[in-house]
C-alpha positions as CSV (number, residue, x, y, z in Angstrom):
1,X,16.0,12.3,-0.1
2,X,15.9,13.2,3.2
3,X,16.2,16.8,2.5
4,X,12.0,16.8,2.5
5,X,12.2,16.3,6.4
6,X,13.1,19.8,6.6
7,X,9.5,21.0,6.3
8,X,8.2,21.3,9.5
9,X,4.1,19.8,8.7
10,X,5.3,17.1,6.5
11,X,8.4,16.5,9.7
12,X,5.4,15.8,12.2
13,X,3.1,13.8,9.7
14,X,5.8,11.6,8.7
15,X,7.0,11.3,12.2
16,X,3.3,10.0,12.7
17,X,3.2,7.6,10.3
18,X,6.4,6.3,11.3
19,X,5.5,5.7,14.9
20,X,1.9,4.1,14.0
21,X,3.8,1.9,11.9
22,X,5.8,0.5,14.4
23,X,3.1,-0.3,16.2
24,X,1.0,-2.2,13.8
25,X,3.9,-4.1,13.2
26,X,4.5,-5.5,16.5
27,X,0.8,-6.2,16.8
28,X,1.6,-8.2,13.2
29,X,3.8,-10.0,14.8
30,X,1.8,-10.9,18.5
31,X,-1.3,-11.7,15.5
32,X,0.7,-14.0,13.9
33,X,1.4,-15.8,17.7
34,X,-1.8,-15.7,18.9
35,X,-3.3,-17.4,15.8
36,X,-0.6,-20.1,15.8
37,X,-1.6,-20.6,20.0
38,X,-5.2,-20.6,18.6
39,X,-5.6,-23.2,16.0
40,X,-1.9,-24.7,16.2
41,X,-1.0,-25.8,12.4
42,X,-4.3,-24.0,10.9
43,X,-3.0,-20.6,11.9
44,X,-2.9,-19.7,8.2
45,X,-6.6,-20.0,7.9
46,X,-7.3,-18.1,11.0
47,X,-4.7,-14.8,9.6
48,X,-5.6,-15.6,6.1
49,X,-9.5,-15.1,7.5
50,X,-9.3,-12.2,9.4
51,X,-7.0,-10.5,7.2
52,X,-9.9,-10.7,4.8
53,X,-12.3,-9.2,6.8
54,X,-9.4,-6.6,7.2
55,X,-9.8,-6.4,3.3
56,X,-13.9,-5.7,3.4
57,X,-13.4,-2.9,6.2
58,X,-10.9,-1.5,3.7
59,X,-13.0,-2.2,0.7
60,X,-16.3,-1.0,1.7
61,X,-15.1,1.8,4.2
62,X,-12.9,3.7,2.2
63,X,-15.0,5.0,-0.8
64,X,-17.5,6.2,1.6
65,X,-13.9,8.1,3.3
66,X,-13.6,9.5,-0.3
67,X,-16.7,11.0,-0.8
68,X,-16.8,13.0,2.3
69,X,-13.1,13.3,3.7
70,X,-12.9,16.9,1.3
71,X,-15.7,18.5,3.3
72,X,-14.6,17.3,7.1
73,X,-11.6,18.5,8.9
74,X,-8.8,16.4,7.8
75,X,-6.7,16.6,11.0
76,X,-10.0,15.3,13.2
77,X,-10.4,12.7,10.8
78,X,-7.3,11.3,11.4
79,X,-6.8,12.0,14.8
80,X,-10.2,10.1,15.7
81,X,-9.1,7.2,13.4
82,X,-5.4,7.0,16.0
83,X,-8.0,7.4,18.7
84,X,-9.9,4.3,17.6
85,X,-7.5,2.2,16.9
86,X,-5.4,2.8,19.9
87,X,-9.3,1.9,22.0
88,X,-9.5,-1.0,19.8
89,X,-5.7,-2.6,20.6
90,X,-6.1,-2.3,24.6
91,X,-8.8,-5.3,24.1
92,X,-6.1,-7.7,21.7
93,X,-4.4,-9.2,24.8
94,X,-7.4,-10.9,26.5
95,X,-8.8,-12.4,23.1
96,X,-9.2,-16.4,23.5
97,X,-11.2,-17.1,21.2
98,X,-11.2,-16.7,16.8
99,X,-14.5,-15.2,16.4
100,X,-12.8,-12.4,19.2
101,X,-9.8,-12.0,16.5
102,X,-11.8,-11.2,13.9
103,X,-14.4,-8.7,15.4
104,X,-11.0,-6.3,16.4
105,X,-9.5,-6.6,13.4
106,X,-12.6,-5.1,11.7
107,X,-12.8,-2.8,14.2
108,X,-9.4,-1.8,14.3
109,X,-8.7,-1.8,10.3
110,X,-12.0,0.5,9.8
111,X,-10.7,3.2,11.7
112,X,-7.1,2.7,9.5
113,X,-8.9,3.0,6.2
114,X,-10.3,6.2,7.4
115,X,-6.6,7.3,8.7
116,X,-4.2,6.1,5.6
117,X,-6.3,7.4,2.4
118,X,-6.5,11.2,4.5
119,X,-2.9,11.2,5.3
120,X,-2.1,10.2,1.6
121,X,-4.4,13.1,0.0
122,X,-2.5,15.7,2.3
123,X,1.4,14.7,1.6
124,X,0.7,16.4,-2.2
125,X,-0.9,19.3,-0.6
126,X,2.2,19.7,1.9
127,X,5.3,18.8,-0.8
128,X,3.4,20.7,-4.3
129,X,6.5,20.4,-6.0
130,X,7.0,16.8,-7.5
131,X,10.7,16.3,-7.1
132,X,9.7,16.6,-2.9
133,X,6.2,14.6,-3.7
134,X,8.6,11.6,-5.1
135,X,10.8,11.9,-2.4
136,X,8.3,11.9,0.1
137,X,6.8,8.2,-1.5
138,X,10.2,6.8,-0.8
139,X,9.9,7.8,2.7
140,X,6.7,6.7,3.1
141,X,7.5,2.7,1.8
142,X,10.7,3.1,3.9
143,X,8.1,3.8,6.9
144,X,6.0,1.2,5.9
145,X,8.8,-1.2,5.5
146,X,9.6,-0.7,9.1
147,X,6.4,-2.3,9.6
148,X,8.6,-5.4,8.0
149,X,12.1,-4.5,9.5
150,X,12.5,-2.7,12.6
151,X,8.8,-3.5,14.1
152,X,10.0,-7.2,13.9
153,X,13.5,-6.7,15.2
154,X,12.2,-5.0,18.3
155,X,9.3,-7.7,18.7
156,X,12.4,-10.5,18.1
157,X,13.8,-8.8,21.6
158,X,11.2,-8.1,23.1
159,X,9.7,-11.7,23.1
160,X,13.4,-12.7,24.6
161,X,11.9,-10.9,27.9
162,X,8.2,-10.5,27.4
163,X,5.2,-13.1,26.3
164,X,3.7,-11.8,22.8
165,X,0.7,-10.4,24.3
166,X,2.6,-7.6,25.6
167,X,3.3,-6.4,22.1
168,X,0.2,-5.1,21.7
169,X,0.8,-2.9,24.3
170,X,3.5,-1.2,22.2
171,X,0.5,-0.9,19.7
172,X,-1.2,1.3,21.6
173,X,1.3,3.7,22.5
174,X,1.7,3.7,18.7
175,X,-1.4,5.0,17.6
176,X,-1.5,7.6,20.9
177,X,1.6,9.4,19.6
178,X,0.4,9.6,16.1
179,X,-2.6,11.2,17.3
180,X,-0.7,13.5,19.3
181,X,1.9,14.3,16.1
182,X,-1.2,15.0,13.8
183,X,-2.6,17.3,16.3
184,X,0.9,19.6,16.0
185,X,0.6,19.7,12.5
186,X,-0.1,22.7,10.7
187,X,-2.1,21.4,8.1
188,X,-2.4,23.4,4.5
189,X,-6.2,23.6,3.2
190,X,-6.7,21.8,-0.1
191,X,-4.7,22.8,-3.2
192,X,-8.1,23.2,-4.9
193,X,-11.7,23.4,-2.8
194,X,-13.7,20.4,-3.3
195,X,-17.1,20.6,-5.7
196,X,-19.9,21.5,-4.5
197,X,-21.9,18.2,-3.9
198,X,-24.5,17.9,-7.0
199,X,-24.1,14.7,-7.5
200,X,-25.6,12.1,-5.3
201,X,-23.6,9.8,-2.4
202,X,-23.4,7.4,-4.5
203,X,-21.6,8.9,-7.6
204,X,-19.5,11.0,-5.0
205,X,-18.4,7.6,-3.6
206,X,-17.5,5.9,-7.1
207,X,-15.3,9.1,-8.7
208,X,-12.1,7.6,-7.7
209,X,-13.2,3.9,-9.2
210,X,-14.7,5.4,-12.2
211,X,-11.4,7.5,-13.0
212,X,-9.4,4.0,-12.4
213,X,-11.5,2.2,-15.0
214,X,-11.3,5.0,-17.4
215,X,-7.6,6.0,-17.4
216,X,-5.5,3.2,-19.0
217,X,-2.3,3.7,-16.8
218,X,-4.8,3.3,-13.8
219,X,-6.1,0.5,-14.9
220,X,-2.6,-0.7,-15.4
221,X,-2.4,0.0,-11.8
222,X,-5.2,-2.3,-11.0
223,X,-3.1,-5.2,-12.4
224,X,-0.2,-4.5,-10.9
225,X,-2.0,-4.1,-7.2
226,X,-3.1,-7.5,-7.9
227,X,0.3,-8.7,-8.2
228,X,1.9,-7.6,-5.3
229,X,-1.0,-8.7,-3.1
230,X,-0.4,-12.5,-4.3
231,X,3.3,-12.0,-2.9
232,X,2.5,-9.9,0.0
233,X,-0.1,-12.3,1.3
234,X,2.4,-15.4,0.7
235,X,4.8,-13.5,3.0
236,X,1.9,-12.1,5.7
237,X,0.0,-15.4,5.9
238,X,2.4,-17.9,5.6
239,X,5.5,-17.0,7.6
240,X,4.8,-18.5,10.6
241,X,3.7,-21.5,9.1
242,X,7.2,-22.2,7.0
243,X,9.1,-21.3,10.2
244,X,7.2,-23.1,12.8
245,X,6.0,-25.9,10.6
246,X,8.0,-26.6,7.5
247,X,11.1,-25.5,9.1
248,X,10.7,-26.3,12.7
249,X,12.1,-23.0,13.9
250,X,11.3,-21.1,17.6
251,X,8.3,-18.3,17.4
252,X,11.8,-15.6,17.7
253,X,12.1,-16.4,13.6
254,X,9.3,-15.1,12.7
255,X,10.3,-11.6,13.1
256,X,13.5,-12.6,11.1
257,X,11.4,-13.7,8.5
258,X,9.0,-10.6,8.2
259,X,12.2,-8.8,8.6
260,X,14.1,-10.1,5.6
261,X,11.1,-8.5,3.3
262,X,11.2,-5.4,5.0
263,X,14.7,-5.4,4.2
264,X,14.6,-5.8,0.4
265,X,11.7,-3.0,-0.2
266,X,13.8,-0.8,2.0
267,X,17.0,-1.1,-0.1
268,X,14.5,-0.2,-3.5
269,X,13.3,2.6,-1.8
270,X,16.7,4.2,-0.9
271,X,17.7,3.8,-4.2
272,X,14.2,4.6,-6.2
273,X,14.6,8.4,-5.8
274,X,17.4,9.1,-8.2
275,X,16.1,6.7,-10.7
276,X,12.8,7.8,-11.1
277,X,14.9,11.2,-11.6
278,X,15.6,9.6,-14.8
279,X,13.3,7.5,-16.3
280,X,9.5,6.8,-16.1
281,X,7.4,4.7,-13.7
282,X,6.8,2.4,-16.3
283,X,10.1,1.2,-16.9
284,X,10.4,0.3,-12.6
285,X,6.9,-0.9,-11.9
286,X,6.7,-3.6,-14.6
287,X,10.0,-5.1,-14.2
288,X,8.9,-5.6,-10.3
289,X,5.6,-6.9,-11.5
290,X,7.2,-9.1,-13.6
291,X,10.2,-10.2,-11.3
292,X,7.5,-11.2,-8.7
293,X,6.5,-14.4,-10.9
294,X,10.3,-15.3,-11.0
295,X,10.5,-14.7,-7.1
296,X,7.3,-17.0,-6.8
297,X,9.3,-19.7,-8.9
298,X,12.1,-19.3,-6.6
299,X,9.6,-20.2,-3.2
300,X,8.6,-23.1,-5.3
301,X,11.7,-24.9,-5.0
302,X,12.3,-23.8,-1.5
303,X,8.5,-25.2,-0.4
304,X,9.2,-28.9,-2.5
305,X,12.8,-29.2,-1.6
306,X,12.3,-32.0,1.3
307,X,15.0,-30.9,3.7
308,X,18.1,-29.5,4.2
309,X,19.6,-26.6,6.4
310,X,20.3,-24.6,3.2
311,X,16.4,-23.6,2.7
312,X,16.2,-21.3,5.7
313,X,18.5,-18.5,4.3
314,X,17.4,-19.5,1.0
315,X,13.6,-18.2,2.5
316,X,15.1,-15.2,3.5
317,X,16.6,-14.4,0.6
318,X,12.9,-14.6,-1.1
319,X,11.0,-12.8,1.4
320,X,14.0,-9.8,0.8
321,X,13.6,-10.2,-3.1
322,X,9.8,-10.1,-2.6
323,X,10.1,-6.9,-0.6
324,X,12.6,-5.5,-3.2
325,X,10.2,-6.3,-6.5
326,X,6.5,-4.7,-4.3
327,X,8.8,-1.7,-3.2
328,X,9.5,-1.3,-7.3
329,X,6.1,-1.5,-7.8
330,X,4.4,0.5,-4.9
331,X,7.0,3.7,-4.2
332,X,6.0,5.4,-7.5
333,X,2.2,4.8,-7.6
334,X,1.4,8.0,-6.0
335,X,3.0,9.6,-8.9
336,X,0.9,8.0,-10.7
337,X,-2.0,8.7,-9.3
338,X,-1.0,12.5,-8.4
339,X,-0.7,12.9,-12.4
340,X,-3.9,11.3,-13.2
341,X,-6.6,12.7,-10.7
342,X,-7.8,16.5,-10.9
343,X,-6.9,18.5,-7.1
344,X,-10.4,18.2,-6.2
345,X,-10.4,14.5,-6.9
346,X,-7.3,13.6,-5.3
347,X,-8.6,12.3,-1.7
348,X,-11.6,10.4,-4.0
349,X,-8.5,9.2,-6.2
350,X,-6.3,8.0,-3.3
351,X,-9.3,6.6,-1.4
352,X,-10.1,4.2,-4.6
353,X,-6.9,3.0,-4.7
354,X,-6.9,2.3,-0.9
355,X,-10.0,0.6,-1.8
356,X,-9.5,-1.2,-5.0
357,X,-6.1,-2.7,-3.7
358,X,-7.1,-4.1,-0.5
359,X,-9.9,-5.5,-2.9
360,X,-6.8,-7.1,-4.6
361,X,-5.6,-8.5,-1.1
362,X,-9.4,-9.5,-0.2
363,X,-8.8,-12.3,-2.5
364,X,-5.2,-13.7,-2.1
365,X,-5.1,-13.3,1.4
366,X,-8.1,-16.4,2.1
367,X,-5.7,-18.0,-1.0
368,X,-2.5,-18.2,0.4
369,X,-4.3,-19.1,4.2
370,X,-6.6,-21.6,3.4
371,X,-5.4,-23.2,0.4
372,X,-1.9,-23.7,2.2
373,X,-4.3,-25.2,5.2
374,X,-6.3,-27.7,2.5
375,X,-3.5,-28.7,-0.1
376,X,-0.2,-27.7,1.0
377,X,2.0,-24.6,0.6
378,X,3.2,-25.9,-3.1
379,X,-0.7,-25.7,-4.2
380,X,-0.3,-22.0,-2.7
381,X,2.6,-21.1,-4.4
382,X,1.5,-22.1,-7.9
383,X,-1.9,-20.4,-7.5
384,X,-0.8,-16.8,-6.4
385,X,2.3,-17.3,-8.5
386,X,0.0,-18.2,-11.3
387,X,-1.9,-14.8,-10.3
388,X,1.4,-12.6,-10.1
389,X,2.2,-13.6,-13.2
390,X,-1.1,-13.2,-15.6
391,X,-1.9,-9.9,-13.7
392,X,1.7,-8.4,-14.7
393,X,1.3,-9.5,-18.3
394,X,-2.0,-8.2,-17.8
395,X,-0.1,-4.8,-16.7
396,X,2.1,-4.8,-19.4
397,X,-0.2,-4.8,-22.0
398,X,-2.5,-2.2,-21.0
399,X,-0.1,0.2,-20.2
400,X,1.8,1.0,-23.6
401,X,5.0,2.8,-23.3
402,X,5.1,6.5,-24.4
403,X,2.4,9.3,-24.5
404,X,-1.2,7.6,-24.0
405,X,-3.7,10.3,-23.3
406,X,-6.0,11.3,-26.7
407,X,-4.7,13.8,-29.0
408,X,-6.5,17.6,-27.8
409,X,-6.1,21.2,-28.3
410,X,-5.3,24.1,-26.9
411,X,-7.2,27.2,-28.2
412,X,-6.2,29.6,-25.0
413,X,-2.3,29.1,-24.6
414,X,0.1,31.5,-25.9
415,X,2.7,30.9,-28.6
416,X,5.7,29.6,-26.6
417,X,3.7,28.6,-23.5
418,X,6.6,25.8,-21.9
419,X,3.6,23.1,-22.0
420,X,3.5,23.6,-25.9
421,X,6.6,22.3,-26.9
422,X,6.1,19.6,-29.7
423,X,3.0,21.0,-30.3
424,X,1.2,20.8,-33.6
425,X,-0.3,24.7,-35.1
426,X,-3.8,24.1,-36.4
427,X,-6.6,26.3,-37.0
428,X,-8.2,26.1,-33.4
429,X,-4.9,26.0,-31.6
430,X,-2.0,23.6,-30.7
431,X,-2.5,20.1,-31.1
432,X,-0.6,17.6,-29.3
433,X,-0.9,14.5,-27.0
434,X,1.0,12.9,-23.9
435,X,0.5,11.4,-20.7
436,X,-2.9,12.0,-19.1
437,X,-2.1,15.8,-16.5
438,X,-4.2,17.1,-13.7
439,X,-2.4,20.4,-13.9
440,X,-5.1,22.8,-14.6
441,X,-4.4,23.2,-18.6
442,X,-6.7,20.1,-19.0
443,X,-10.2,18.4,-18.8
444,X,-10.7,15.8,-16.4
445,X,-8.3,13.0,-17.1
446,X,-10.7,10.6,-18.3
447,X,-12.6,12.6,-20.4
448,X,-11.6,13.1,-23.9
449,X,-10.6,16.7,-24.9
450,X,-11.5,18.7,-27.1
């Protein structure tokens, strides 16, 4: 897997992305803190709040990033975003007040859905060939699970020494030497040049969502983002609140706790390259789906149980097996998404599902925070359990197992063309059907051919 390292763009990019990480996480962590010395036992609401209106930036800023990112520089795009957010974290050590929490993180998560739908759009463009594209997805959840694993760890040690507010510190570095990675990146030009811009902002904006709604393995996708935002916003929101207040564990948990998920979407990444080798992304991302509702059962007997010194491993053992069943689910959906969206698309593409996800998390994140503030974590855990479950059923039923794109034709391939195997002679052609391609032998993906 780690053989993809070797090219020398995709080195520095991933390098990046790692090092960013790592920095978010820690200021994860301090955001966590400085909620809880905030608002005490409400710190859900307060990070189930302003992780929402982390959700709108993502929402509403990332289309717009999809309409134009094809006609600006990508590298100044992302190196301003780093730029930005590295400005934005200097400030997160002197906030005192809520309403000063959730102006930064808007701030702050703007400039990252400008960064993270770029820097997806250009990993195909680096890695063509899909055995290195799948590859590189496991790399990048194992970076993003350092955001769960090693960010905490450090912050765990750091807070040994250090009051949380110097985290953020860490932060900033973060986002400076991403900047400065990006910038030593020899970046490849588009695979195909981008259309020229007939249409109006507006329709430019909405390609990626229309091609979601219109492909049915995307909109399977939709479902299934749904159910790994009600388990990720359990774990984001509601971590310090078990330790600190259900558990009555020291702030130095925390990171143990965050760390635990982190561990368990690791492992699955390791491991997903070889198995998506061999069968499809079908048969891993609904069994996650569907293992998240077992998980979510699981927390429900951890959260009633009234005491007992068994139920803090027994949390980490949850948070790990929620990491492992989003890690099935999330590590193969650029596939996905790389096979359903034309070249020209792709940044639109990625930029929708940036979009459409965090649209998923815009709703269970205020969920998990201020229903666990009103009626108890147990009213929380049924609701976004509830969710995980209907939305992977949901999942499961629109996406049907073999070929699902509409029977078309091919009147200009040769006899014995390799993409004409199984293919059916008829007067205007070769007749066949399969999974919906953006390879260049078809029409756009959610328009029926011919």
């Amino acid at each position: 897997m780690f053989a993809v390292l070797r090219d020398r763009t995709y080195r520095h990019l991933f390098a990046a992305q790692v090092i960013a990480l790592v920095g978010t996480g820690l200021a994860t962590v301090a955001l966590g803190l400085l909620a809880y010395d905030i608002a005490g036992a409400d710190a859900g609401s307060v990070l189930g709040t302003a992780l929402a209106l982390k959700m709108v930036a993502y929402v509403a800023i990332a289309p717009a990033v999809g309409a134009v990112a094809d006609r600006l520089p990508r590298r100044a795009l992302m190196v301003t975003a780093d730029l930005v957010r590295a400005g934005v974290a200097l400030f997160l050590p002197f906030v005192d007040q809520v309403w000063q929490v959730y102006v930064l993180v808007v701030l702050l998560q703007s400039a990252s859905a400008v960064f993270t739908p770029t820097f997806q759009a250009v990993i195909p463009d680096v890695l063509p060939e899909e055995r290195d594209y799948t590859r590189a997805l496991s790399m990048s959840r194992l970076a993003y699970d350092l955001e769960s694993l090693f960010s905490p760890a450090l912050a765990a040690a750091l807070l040994s020494v250090v009051t949380y507010n110097w985290l953020f510190t860490g932060t900033v570095f973060g986002f400076l030497a991403s900047a400065a990675l990006v910038i030593s990146a020899a970046l490849p030009e588009p695979a195909t040049p981008p259309a020229p811009p007939a249409r109006g902002a507006c329709a430019r904006a909405t390609t990626g969502t229309r091609l979601f709604l219109a492909v049915p393995e995307l909109r399977a996708l939709l479902a299934l983002n749904l159910a790994v935002a009600a388990a990720g916003a359990m774990v984001t929101v509601n971590s310090v609140v078990y330790v600190r207040e259900v558990l009555g564990l020291p702030q130095s948990a925390v990171p143990l706790a965050l760390g635990a998920y982190g561990a368990g979407s690791m492992i699955v990444a390791l491991v997903l390259p070889r198995v998506l080798d061999r069968v499809p992304d079908r048969a891993v991302m609904l069994p996650g789906a569907l293992l998240l509702a077992v998980v979510f059962a699981g927390l429900g007997v951890v959260t009633a149980a009234p005491s007992g010194g068994w139920r803090w491993p027994a949390l980490l053992a949850v948070w790990a097996a929620f990491g492992a069943a989003c890690s099935m689910v999330l590590t193969p959906t650029g596939r996905l998404i790389r096979r359903s969206a034309p070249p020209a698309e792709r940044t639109a593409a990625f930029a929708a599902q940036f979009s459409l996800s965090h649209g998923c998390w815009l709703v269970t994140y205020p969920l998990a925070g201020w229903l666990g503030s009103a009626a108890g974590l147990s009213w929380a855990v049924l609701a976004l359990g509830s969710i995980a479950l209907a939305a992977s059923l949901l999942a499961a039923g629109l996406w049907r197992p073999g070929p699902s794109g509409p029977a078309h034709v091919h009147a200009d391939l040769p006899a014995g063309h390799p993409h004409l195997v199984g293919a059916r002679r008829v007067s205007t052609g070769w007749r066949h059907h399969h999974v919906r391609l953006a390879d260049g032998l078809h029409a756009h993906p959610y328009q029926r051919h011919p």
